[in-house]
LUMMARSE-716799 format. One record per residue (C-alpha): x, y, z; residue in one letter. Coordinates in steps of 0.2 Angstrom, whole numbers, padded with zeros to 4 digits, always signed. Example, Ala and Ser with C-alpha at 12.3 -4.5 7.8 and 13.67 -1.06 7.14 Angstrom:
+0062-0022+0039A;+0068-0005+0036S;
END
This chain:
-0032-0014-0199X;-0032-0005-0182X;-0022-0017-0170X;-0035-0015-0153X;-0031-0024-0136X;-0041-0015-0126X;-0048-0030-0113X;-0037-0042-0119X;-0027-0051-0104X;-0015-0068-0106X;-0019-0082-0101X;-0001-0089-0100X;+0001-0089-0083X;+0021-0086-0081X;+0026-0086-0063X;+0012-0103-0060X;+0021-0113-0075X;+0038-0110-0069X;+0033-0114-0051X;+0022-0130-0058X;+0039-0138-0067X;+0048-0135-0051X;+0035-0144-0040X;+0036-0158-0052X;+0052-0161-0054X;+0051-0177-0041X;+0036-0187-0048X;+0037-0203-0045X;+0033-0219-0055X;+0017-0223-0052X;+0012-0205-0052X;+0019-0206-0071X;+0010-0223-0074X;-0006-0215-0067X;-0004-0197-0078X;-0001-0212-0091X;-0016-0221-0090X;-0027-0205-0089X;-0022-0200-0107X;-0023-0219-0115X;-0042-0215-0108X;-0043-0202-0120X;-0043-0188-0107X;-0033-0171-0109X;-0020-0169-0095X;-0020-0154-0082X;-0006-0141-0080X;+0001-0152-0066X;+0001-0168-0075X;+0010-0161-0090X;+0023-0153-0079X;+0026-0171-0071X;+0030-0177-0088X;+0042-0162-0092X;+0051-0167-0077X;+0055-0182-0080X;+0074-0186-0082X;+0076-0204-0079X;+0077-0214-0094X;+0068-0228-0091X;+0052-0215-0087X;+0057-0208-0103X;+0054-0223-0111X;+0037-0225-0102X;+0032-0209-0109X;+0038-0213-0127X;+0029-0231-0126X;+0014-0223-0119X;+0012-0208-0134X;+0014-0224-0146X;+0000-0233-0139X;-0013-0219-0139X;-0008-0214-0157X;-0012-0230-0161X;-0028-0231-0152X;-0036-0212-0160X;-0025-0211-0175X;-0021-0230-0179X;-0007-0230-0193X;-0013-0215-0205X;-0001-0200-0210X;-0010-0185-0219X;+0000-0175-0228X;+0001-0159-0235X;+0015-0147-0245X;+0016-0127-0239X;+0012-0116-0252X;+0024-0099-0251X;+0012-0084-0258X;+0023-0071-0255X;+0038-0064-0241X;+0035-0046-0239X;+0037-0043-0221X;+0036-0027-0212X;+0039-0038-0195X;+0058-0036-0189X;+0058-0053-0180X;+0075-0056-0174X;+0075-0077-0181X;+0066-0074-0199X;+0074-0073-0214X;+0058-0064-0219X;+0061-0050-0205X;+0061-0032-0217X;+0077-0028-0211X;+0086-0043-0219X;+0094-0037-0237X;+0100-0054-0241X;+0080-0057-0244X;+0075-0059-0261X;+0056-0052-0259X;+0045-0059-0271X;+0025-0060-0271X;+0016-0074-0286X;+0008-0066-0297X;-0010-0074-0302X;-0004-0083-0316X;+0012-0089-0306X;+0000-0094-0291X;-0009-0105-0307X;+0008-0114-0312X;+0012-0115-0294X;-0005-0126-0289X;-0002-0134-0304X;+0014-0140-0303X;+0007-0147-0285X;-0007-0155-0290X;+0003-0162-0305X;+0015-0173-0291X;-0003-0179-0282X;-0006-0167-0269X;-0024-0163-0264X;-0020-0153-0247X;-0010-0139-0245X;-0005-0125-0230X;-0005-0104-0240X;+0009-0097-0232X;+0009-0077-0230X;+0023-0063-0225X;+0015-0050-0214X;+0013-0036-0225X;-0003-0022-0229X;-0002-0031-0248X;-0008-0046-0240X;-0025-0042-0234X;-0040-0051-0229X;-0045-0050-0247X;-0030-0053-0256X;-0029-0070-0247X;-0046-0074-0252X;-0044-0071-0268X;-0026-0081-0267X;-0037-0096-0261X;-0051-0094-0271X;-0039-0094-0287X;-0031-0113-0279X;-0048-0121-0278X;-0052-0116-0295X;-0037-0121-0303X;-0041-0139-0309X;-0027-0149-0318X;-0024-0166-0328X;-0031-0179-0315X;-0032-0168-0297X;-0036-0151-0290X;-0032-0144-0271X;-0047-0150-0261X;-0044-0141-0244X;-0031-0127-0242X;-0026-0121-0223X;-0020-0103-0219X;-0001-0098-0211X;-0005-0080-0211X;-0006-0063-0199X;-0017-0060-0185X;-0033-0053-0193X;-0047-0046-0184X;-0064-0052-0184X;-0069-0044-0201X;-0055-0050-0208X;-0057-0068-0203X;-0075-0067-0208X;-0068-0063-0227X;-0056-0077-0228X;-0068-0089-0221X;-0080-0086-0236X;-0069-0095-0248X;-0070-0109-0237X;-0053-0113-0229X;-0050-0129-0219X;-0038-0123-0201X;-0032-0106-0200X;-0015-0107-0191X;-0006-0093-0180X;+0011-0097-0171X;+0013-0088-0155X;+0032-0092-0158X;+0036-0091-0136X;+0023-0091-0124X;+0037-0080-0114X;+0032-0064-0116X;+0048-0055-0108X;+0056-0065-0121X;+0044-0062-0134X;+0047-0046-0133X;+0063-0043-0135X;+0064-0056-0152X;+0049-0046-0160X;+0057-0027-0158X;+0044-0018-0170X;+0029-0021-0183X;+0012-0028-0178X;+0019-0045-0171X;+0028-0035-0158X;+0010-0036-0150X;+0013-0051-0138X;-0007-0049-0135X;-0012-0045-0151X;-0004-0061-0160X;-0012-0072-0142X;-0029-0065-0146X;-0029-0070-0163X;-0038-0087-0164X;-0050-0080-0152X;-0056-0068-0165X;-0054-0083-0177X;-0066-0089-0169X;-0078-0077-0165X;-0079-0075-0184X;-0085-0093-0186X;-0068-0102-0192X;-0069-0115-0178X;-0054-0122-0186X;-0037-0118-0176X;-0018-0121-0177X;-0007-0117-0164X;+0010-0118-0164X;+0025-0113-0153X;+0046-0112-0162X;+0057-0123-0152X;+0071-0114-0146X;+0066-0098-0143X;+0064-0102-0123X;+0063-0116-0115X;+0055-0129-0123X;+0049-0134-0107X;+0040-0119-0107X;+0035-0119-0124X;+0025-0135-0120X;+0016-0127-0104X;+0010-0114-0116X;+0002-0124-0128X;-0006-0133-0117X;-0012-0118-0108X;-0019-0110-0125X;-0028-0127-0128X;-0037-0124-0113X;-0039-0108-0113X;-0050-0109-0130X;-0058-0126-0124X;-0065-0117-0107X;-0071-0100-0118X;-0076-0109-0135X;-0080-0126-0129X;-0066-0134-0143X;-0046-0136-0144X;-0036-0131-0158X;-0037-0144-0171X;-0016-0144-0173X;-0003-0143-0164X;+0014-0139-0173X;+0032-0138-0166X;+0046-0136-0178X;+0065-0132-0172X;+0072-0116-0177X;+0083-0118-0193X;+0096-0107-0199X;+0092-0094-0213X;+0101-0083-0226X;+0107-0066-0218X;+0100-0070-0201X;+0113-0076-0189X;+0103-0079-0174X;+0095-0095-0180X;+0113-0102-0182X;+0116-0101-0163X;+0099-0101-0155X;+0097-0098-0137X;+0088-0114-0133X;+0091-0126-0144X;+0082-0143-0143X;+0092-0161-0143X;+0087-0174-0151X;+0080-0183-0138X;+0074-0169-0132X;+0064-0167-0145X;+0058-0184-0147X;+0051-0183-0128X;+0042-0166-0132X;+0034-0175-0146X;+0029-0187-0135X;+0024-0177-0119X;+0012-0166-0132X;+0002-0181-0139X;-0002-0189-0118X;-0005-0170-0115X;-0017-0166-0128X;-0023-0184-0137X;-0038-0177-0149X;-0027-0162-0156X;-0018-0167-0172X;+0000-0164-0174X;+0011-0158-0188X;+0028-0163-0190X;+0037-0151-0203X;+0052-0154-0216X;+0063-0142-0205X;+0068-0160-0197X;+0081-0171-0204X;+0074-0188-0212X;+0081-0197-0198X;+0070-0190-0185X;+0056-0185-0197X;+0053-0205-0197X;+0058-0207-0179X;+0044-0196-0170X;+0031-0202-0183X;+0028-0215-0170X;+0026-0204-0156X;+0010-0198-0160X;+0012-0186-0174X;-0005-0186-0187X;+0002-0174-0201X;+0017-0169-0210X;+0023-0161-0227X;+0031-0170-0238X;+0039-0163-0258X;+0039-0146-0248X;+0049-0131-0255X;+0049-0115-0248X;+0054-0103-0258X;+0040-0090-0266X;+0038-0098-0284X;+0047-0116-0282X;+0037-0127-0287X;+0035-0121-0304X;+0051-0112-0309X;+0067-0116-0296X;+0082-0107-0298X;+0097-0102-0292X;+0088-0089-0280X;+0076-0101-0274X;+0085-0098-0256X;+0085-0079-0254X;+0067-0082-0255X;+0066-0096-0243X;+0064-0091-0224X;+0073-0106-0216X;+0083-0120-0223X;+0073-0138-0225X;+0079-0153-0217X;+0068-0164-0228X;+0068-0164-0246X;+0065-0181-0252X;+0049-0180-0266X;+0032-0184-0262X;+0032-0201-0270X;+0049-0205-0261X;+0040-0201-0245X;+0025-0212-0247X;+0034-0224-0254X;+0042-0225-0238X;+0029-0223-0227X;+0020-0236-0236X;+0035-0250-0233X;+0036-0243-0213X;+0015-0248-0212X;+0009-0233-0214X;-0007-0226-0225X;-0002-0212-0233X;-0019-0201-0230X;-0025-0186-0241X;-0043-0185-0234X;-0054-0171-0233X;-0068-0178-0228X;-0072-0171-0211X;-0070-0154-0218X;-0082-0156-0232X;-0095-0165-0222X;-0096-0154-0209X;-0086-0163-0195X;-0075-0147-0188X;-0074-0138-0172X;-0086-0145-0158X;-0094-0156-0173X;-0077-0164-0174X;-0076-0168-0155X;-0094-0177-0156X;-0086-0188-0167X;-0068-0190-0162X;-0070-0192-0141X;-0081-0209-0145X;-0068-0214-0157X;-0078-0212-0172X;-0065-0203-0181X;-0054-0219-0185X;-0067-0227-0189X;-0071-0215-0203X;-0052-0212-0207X;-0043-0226-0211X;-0056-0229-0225X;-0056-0212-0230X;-0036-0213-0228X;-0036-0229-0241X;-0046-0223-0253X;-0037-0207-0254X;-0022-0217-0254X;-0027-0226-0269X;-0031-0211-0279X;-0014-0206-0278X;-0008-0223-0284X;-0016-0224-0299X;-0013-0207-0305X;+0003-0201-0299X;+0014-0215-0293X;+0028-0222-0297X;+0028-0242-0299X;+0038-0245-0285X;+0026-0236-0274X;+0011-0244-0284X;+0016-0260-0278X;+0020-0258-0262X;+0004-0246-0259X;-0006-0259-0266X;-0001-0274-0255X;-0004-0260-0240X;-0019-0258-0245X;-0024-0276-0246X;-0018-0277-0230X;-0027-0265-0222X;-0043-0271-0229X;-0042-0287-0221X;-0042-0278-0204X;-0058-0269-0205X;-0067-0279-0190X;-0084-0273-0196X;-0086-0283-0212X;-0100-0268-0219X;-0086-0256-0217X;-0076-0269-0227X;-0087-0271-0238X;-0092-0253-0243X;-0073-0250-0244X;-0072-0265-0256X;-0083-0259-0266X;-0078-0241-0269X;-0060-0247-0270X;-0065-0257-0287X;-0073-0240-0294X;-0058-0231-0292X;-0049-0243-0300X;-0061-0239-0314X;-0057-0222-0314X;-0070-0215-0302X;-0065-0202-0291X;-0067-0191-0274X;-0075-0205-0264X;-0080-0203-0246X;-0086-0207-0232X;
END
């Protein structure tokens, strides 16, 4: 694959972001309440707005900003958490990325790539704990082509096991080109997910010093041709700490917009995981810009009033702590029994952490997780619903500005909920999913709704399966 940028120009305005968080930096309240109010309407925040909320440093205006993220999760997302678990294919890398234990330069990495078979027991071994979702996850390396990653994903949808199977896999993989994306595509994929890492591009630079994602331009462009090859499903993401996470921010949200204005939809997530440290890579143990806490728990926040139909993924890099924390602040998705190392699931070993490119934060089971989610009030979702009927890209914004979409998915979220507790939980979580989900039964307003939920609930308790709507 020829790496061609010929045309292509950032639309990361630099010098404008950086003059935009200065100009900001004395907002008032009521300009705070007002920039409030517009995103509890369900309407995306300009530039200027977004840098308001970045300047924020009074803690009462802090809190406003948290309480306000709350409220409109609750108003698009209600209480619903969809989770996923990251599947490592392989970590050949020819990138030298300064922070990645994957980077080819790093000889404390164990490389390892799944064979066919190990990719089999891998998907099995998922599905086996309950898992219907996952994320491929993919080193930068010529072995991994366009091919190889459909046939990776093909080989997961066909692999069937006791009571489950993987019904929707999402892509963490290169920047391909528009052939390229049209070949993955055919098997079928759900969001195809590309990190920009920093939106700086001085800074970008210099933590990418050689391989194909040294081409700031090239990895920028990429979701573009995503789309222009008819995957109108997108990730972005941007790793917090890098640069400023101020920044970080005013680049996502510039990206957003840059693919709403020439494609006429958003990016469908939005992810921001910390860096974490990794074997043989001493830069992640001291990173230039590392986030707080409360930092992070405001950048949670400001994303969701910034951007309020793009889903967002919180990753088990983050400790428990504030993995249940920011929950609140508007976050949709996270990953939960997750391991990380190229052949963990099904055969761990004392290696498992040369293969690894970061450390996790959270490694509490699955059923651990939704057991806990379920006591906190909230519905463990593994819905794929939209995907398979056709709601993605602008089809996805037809339903989702009305509010549509949580009309469809908290039933969805519940009966997929339900799956999960009769063929893979524990008893504890049985009980306390099952009273969840009486409870959230009750508070279906439209009693047809209730009713058809009723309804397909008592089938799956007979053993029917797959049900949506």
């Amino acid at each position: 694959m020829k790496i061609d940028t010929q045309g292509v120009k950032s639309f990361i305005p630099t010098q404008k972001i950086n003059e935009l968080i200065a100009s900001e930096s004395h907002a008032s309240e009521s300009r705070i309440r007002e920039i409030i109010a517009k995103s509890l309407d369900k309407n995306r925040l300009n530039p200027e707005e977004t840098a308001a909320l970045l300047s924020v440093t009074d803690p009462e205006l802090k809190h406003l900003i948290q309480e306000g993220a709350k409220e409109l999760k609750e108003r698009i997302y209600g209480n619903r958490i969809v989770l996923f678990a990251p599947l490592y294919v392989g970590n050949e890398c020819i990138n030298d990325c300064v922070y990645c234990g994957f980077r080819i330069s790093n000889k404390e990495c164990q490389r390892a790539t799944l064979t066919h078979q190990q990719l089999i027991d891998e998907t099995k071994s998922l599905v086996e704990t309950g898992h219907k979702r996952l994320i491929m996850v993919y080193g930068e390396h010529p072995m991994y082509s366009p091919e190889f990653i459909a046939e990776t994903v093909q080989t997961v949808y066909d692999t069937k096991y006791k009571k489950g199977e993987i019904r929707r896999v999402n892509i963490n993989a290169a920047p391909l080109d528009i052939e390229g994306f049209r070949t993955v595509k055919s098997v079928g994929i759900g969001t195809y997910q590309i990190f920009q890492e920093t939106y700086h591009e001085e800074t970008y630079g210099k933590l990418h010093p050689s391989g194909p994602k040294s081409s700031y331009l090239w990895r920028l462009d990429g979701l573009d041709r995503a789309m222009q090859a008819g995957i109108d499903d997108l990730g972005i993401g941007a790793l917090m700490g890098l640069y400023d996470w101020k920044f970080e921010v005013m680049g996502l949200l510039y990206h957003t917009i840059h693919l709403e204005d020439r494609f006429g939809v958003g990016p469908h997530t939005i992810s921001f995981p910390r860096i974490e440290p990794a074997i043989g890579t001493d830069f992640a143990l001291h990173p230039p810009y590392q986030v707080s806490d409360e930092d992070f728990k405001l950048l949670v926040a400001i994303l969701r009033l910034s951007v309020p139909y793009t889903g967002m993924i919180l990753t088990a890099r983050e400790p428990i702590a504030i993995r249940n924390e920011v929950l609140q602040y508007g976050v949709s998705q996270i990953d939960a029994g997750s391991s990380i190392g190229v052949g963990d699931y099904s055969a761990k070993d004392d290696e498992s952490r040369r293969k690894s490119q970061f450390v996790l934060g959270d490694t509490r089971s699955l059923d651990d997780v939704i057991y806990e989610l379920a006591q906190s009030g909230h519905i463990p979702s593994f819905c794929t619903s939209c995907y398979r009927a056709g709601r993605t890209g602008e089809h996805f914004m037809e339903f989702a500005v009305p509010g549509f979409v949580k009309r469809f998915c908290t039933p969805n979220a519940l009966l997929t909920f339900g799956e999960y507790l009769y063929d893979f939980s524990s008893q504890r979580t049985l009980d306390a999913g099952l009273k969840l989900i009486d409870k959230e039964l009750a508070a279906i307003e439209d009693p047809v709704m209730q009713n058809a939920v009723k309804e397909k609930l008592e089938e799956l308790k007979a053993g029917k399966r797959d049900m949506y709507f």
